[in-house]
C-alpha positions in Angstrom: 27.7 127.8 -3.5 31.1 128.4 -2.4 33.6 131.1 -4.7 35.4 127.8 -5.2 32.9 125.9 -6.3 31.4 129.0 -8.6 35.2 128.7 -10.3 34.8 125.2 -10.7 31.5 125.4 -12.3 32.8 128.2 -14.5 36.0 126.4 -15.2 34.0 123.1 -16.5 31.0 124.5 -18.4 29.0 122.8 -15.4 25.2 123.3 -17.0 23.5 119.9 -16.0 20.7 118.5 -18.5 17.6 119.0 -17.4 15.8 115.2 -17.1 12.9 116.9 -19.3 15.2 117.4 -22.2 17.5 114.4 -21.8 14.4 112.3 -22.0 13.1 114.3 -25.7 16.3 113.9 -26.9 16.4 110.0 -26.1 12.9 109.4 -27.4 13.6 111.2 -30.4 16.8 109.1 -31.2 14.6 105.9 -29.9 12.3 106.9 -32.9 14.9 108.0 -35.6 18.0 105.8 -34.7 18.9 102.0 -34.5 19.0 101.0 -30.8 22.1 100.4 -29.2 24.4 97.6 -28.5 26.0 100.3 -26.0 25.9 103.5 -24.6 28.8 105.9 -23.6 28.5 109.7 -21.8 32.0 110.8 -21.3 30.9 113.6 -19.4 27.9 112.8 -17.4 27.1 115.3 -14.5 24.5 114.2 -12.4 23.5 111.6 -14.6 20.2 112.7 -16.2 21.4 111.5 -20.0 22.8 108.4 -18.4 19.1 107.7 -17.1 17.1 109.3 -20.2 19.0 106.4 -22.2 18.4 103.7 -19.9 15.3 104.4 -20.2 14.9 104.8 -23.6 17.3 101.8 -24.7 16.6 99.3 -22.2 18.1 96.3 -24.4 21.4 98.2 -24.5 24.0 95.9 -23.2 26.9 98.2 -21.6 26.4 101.6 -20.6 28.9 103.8 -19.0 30.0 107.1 -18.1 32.4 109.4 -16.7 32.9 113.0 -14.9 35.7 114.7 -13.3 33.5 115.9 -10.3 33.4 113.5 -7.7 30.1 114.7 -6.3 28.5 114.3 -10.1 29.7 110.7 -9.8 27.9 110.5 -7.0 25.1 111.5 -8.1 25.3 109.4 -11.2 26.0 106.2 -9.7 22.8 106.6 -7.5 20.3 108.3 -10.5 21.5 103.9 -12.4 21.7 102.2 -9.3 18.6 100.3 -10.8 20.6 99.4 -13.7 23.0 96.3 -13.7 24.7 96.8 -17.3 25.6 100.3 -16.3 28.5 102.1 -14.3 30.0 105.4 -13.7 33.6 105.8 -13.2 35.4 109.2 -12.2 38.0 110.5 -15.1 39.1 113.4 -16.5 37.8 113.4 -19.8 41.6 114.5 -21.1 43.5 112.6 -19.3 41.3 109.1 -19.8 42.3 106.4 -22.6 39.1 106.6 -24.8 40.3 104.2 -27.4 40.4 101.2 -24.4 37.4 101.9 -23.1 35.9 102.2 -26.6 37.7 98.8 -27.6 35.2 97.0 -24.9 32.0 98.7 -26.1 30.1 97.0 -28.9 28.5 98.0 -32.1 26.2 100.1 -32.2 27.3 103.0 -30.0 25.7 105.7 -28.9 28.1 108.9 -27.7 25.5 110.8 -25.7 26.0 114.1 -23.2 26.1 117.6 -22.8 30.1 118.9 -22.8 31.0 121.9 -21.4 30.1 124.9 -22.6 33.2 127.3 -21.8 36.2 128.3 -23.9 39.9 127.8 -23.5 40.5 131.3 -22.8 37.9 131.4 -20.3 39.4 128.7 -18.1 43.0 129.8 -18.6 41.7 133.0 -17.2 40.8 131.4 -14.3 44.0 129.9 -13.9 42.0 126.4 -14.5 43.8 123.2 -16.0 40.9 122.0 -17.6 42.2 121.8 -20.8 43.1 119.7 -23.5 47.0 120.1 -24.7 47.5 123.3 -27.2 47.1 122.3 -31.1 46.2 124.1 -33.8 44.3 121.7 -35.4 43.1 124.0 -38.4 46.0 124.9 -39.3 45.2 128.7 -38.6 47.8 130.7 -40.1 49.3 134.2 -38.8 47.0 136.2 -37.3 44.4 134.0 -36.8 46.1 131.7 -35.4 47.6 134.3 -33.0 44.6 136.3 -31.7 40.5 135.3 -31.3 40.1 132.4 -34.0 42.7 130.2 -32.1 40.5 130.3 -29.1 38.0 127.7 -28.8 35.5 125.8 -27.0 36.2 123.1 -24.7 33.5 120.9 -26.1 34.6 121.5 -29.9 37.8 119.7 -29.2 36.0 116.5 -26.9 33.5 116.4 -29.9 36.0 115.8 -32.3 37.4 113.9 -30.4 34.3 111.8 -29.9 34.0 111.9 -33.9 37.5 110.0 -34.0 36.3 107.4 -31.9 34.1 106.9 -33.8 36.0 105.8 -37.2 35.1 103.0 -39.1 32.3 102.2 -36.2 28.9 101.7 -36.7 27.5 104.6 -34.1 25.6 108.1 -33.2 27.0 111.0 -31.4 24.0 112.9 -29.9 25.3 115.9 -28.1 23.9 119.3 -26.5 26.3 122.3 -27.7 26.9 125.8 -29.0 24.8 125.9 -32.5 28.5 127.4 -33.7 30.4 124.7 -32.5 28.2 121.7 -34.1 29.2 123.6 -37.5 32.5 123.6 -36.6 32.5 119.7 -35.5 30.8 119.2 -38.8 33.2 121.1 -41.3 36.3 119.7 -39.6 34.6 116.0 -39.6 33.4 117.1 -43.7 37.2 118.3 -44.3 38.8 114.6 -43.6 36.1 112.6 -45.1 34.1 111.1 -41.4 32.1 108.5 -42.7 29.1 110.4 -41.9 25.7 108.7 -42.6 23.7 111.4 -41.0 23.8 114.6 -39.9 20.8 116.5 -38.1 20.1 119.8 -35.8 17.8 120.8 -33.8 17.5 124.0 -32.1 16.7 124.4 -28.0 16.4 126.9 -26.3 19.1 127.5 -24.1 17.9 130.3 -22.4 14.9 127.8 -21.1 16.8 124.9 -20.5 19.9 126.2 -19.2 19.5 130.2 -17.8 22.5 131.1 -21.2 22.1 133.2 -23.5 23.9 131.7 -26.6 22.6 129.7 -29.9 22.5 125.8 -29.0 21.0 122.8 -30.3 21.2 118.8 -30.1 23.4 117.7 -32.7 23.3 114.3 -34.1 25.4 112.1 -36.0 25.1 108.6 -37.3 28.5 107.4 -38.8 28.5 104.3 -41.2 31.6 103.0 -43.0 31.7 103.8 -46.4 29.2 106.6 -46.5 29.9 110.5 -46.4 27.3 112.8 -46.3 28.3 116.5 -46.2 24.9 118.1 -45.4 23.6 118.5 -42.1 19.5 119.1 -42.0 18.4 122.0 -39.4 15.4 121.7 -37.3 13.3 124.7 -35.2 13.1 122.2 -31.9 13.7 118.9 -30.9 9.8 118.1 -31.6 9.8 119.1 -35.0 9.6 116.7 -37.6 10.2 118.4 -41.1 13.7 120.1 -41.6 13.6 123.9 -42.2 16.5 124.5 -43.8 20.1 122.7 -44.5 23.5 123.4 -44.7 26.9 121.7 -45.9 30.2 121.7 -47.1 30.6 122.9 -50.7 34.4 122.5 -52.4 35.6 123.2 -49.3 33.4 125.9 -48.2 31.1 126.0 -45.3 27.3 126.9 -46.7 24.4 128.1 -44.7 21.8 127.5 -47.0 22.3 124.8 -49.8 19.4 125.0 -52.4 20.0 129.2 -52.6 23.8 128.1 -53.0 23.7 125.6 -55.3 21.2 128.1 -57.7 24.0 131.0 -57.2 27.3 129.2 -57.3 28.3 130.9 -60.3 28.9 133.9 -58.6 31.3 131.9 -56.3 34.9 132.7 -56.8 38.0 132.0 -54.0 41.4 133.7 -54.1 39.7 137.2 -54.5 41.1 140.5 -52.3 39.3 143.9 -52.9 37.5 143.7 -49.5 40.3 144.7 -46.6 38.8 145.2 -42.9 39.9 148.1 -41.0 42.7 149.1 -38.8 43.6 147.3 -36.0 45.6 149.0 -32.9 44.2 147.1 -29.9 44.4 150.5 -27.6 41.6 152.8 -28.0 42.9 155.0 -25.5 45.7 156.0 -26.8 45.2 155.7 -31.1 41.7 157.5 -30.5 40.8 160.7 -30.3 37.8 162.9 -30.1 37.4 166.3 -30.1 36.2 168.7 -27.1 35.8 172.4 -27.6 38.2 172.4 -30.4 40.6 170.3 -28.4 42.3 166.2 -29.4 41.6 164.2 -26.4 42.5 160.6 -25.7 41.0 158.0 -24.0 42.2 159.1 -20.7 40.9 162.4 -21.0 43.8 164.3 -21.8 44.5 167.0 -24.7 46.4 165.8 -27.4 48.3 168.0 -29.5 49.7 166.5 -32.7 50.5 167.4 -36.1 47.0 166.8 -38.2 48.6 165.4 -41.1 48.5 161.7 -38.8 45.0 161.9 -38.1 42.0 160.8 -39.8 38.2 160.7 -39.3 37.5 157.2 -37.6 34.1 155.3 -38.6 33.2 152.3 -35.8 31.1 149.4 -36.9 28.2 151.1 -35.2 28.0 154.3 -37.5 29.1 152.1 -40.4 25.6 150.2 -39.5 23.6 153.4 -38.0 25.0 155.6 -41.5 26.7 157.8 -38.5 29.2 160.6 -39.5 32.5 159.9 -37.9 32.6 160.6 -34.5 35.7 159.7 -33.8 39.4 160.7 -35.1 42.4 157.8 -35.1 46.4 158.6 -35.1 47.9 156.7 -37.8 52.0 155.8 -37.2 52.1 154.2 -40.4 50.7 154.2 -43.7 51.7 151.1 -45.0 53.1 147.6 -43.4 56.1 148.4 -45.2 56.8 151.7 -43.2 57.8 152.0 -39.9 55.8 153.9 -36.8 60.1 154.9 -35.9 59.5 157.8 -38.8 57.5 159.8 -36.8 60.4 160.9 -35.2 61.6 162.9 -37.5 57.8 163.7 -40.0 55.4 164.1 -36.8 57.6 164.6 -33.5 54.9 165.9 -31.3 53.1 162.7 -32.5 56.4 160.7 -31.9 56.7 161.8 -28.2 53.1 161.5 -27.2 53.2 157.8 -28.7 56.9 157.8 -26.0 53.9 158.9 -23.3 52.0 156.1 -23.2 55.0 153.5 -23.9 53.7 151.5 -21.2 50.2 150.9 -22.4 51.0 150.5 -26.2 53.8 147.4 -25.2 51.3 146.0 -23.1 49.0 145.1 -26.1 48.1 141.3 -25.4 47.8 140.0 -29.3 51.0 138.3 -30.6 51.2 139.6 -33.7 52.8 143.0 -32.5 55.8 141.0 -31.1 57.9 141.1 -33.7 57.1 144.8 -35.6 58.6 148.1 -34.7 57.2 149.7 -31.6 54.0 151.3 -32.0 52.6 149.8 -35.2 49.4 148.8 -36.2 47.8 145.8 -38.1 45.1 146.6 -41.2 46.5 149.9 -42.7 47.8 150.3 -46.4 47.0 152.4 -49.7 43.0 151.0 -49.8 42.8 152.7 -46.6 42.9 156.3 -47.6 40.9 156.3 -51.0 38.5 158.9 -50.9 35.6 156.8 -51.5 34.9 153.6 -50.0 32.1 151.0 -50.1 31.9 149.7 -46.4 29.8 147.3 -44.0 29.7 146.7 -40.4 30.7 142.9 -39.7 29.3 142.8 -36.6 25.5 143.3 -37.1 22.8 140.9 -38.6 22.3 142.4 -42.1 23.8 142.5 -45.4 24.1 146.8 -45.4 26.2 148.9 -46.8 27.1 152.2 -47.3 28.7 155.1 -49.5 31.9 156.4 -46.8 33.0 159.5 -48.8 35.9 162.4 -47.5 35.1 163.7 -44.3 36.3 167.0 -43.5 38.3 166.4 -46.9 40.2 163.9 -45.0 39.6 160.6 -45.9 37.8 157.8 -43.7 39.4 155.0 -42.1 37.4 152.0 -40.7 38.5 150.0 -37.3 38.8 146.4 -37.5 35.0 145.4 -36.8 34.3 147.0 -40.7 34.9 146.0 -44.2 36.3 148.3 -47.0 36.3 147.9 -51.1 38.3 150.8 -51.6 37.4 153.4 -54.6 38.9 156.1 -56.6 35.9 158.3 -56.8 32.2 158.6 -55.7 31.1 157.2 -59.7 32.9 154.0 -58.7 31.6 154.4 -55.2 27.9 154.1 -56.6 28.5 151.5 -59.1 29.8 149.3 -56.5 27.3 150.2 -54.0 24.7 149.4 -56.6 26.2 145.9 -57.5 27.4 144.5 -53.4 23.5 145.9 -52.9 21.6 143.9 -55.5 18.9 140.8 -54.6 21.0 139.0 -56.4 24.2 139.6 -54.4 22.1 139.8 -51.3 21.0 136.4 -52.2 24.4 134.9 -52.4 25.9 136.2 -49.6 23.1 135.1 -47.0 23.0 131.4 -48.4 26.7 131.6 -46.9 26.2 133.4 -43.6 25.9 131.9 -40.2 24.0 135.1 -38.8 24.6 133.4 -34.9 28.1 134.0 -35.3 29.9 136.3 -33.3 31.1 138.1 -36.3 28.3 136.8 -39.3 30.1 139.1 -42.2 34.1 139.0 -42.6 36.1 139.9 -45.5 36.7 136.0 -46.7 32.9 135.9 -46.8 32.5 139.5 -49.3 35.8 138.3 -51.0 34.3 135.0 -52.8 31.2 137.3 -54.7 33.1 137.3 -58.1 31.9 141.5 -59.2 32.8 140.4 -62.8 30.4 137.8 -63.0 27.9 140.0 -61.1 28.1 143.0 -63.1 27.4 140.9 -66.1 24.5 139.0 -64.9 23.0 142.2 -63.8 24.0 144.0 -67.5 26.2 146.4 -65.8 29.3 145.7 -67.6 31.1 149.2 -67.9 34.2 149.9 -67.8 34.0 150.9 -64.0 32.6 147.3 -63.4 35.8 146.4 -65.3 38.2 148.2 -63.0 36.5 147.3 -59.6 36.7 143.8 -60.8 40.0 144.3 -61.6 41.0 145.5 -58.1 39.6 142.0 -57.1 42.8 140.1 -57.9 45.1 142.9 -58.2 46.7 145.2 -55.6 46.0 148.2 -54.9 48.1 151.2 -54.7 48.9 154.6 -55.1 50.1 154.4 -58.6 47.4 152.3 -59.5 46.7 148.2 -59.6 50.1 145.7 -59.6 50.1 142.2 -61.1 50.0 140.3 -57.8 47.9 139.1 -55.4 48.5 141.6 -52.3 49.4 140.3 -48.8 50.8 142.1 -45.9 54.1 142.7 -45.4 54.2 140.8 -41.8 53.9 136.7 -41.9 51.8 137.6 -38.6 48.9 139.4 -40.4 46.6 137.9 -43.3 43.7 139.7 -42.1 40.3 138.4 -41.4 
């Protein structure tokens, strides 16, 4: 393979279905599904879905696909050549009118294939152009909408695309795909009322089939006017029979495990705000420090000297989740999003001028949303980070645990922005918190909402919707420290205490994550 071709493959998510799996997949749909009047693969590679279906549908009257690779056409045209009601065409999926060629394919339709499997930022890295034009379809606001939430997979965007096609028509998208993005297909499709009829996933592995080592599955959908099902039933494998778990959409929220939901959803609360992730710099080298024989040093390996009263004990998602002391130490410009990093000048100079040091690399931080603050700030930081006590949990690993961060060094602790903080006035409300968040009960909750494939399972809008008050009560631990960390669910917290209004930070970029 030439380093052009290698691009190109990269650039188009170019992992072709292997015939074995195409053809499980069509007799599975054979068995489950109506057959159909016609059949449409809008990316079809080498053509081994194209054929599977043939196979499987023989009475199907029109069948066609499509690919942008001339070579796949190819391929394609020779893998049906057998096949009179069928043709492949060469397109580019983004650039070809899908609502003609849908016009001239009747009822029933089946939308089958394998998309790619690559991201937007992945192919703009590459300096590739296959890409759909930019929308932000969800609506992400600030911060998500500037930094990793806004990027997304090529084939989210062509299935929902495939799902609009598909309005008001009697017809079943079976596609292979990320198991993340089939939930994403399905909560946007739930959001705006798709007239689903079915929806079902079953698990593959990728690995096997396709040498990559991410979550995938087959995800079907049968769409029917009139109905709207918002409950999708998960499978182990394409040969299983019996569904081992579902998942759906509940008032607008996206459930992992129904029944357990559905039992708990009393505990279920949205608009709460005592769980804040960490801070977020976006240049390690320069905002972290560790120290060497008594010495500050940077991420470059020079000694730092700075005044101590801007730097604090630093706890990564890995000691969060390994119960690690602090390892590391973090220079904070800023202690609010209402102050300014340009008052070091004058409270921390030596701290000011090595920030004036390494200029270059803090302006070249890539996220957006430190275009339009004062040089050198940061993202995360405010009066919750520098309680003494803190309840806190990794959100990047696979379990619900959490832990008792008290003073270090009698500093206080801060958190980067992989970890979660409830912030606490002393260690008593430390433990009473850690008691509740680390109930069965709460335990319960929270996994019937977590996607543990994700990249990052636990966030703080996922800890934010366990209402503590409600908690505290079921479990008979209604005291008044319940009362006040249930308080500091809807209030804001600060030094002087709890304010009557829902916080938010001061920076229409940032409404953190």
């Amino acid at each position: 393979m030439t380093s052009k071709e290698a691009k190109q493959k990269v650039e188009f998510g170019d992992f072709q279905t292997p015939p074995g799996l195409a053809s499980e997949v069509c007799s599975l749909l054979a068995r489950t599904d109506p057959p159909p009047s016609s059949i449409l693969e809008p990316t079809c590679g080498q053509g081994a879905f194209l054929k599977a279906a043939l196979q499987a549908f023989p009475g199907a009257e029109t069948v066609r696909g499509f690919d942008h690779n001339p070579r796949h056409v190819e391929a394609s045209q020779a893998a049906i050549a057998k096949y009179p009601q069928a043709s492949v065409e060469q397109g580019d999926f983004f650039k070809i009118d899908w609502d003609c060629v849908l016009s001239h394919l009747p009822d029933p339709i089946l939308v089958v294939g394998n998309p790619p499997w690559v991201t937007n930022a992945t192919v703009g890295a590459l300096g590739g152009a296959n890409l759909p034009e930019k929308a932000n379809v969800d609506a992400l606001r600030g911060i998500d909408a500037l930094t990793g939430r806004s990027n997304f997979d090529i084939s989210e965007w062509m299935l929902r695309e495939t799902m609009r096609w598909l309005d008001g028509r009697v017809g079943t998208m079976a596609v292979l795909c990320k198991t993340a993005v089939a939930r994403k297909v399905l909560a946007s499709s739930w959001s705006r009322q798709a007239q689903i009829d079915l929806a079902a996933l079953y698990r593959i592995s990728a690995i096997r089939e396709f040498g990559a080592s991410v979550d995938a599955c087959l995800l079907i959908v049968r769409l029917r006017p009139g109905s709207h099902i918002t409950e999708c039933d998960v499978y182990k494998s394409v040969g299983s029979s019996t569904p081992s778990s579902r998942f759906g959409m509940r008032d607008g929220q996206l459930v992992a495990d129904i029944k357990t939901f559905d039992r708990l959803a009393y505990l279920y609360c949205d608009g709460l705000i005592g769980w804040r992730s960490g801070v977020k710099h976006d240049c390690s080298r320069v905002f972290e420090l560790s120290r060497k024989q008594g010495a500050l040093v940077n991420g470059f390996g020079e000694q730092v000297n700075i005044e101590a009263e801007v730097v604090f004990p630093l706890l990564k998602s890995s000691d969060i989740a390994r119960g690690r002391e602090p390892r590391k130490l973090v220079l904070i410009p800023h202690r609010s999003m209402d102050d300014s990093p340009l008052e070091l000048e004058r409270s921390a100079p030596a701290a000011w001028q090595y920030l004036l040091s390494h200029s270059d690399a803090l302006n070249k931080r890539g996220s957006s949303i430190y275009k339009k603050r004062p040089q050198f700030s940061i993202f995360g930081i405010g009066p919750y980070s520098f309680t003494p006590w803190k309840v806190a949990i990794s959100g990047l690993y696979k379990e619900l645990a959490f832990s008792m961060v008290g003073p270090h060094e009698g500093r206080p602790v801060l958190l980067d922005d992989t970890g979660y903080l409830f912030p606490c006035d002393s260690e008593e409300e430390c433990a009473v918190l850690y008691d509740l968040v680390s109930s069965s009960v709460a335990t319960e909750f929270w996994s019937s909402l977590v996607f543990w494939d994700s990249k990052r399972p636990i966030t703080a809008k996922l800890l934010n919707i366990l209402d503590l008050a409600t908690l505290a009560k079921e479990l008979d631990r209604w005291t008044p420290i319940a009362r006040r960390l249930a308080e500091r669910q809807m209030t804001r917290y600060s030094d002087q205490g709890h304010q009557g209004m829902l916080f938010r930070e001061s920076s229409p970029e940032y409404h953190g994550t």
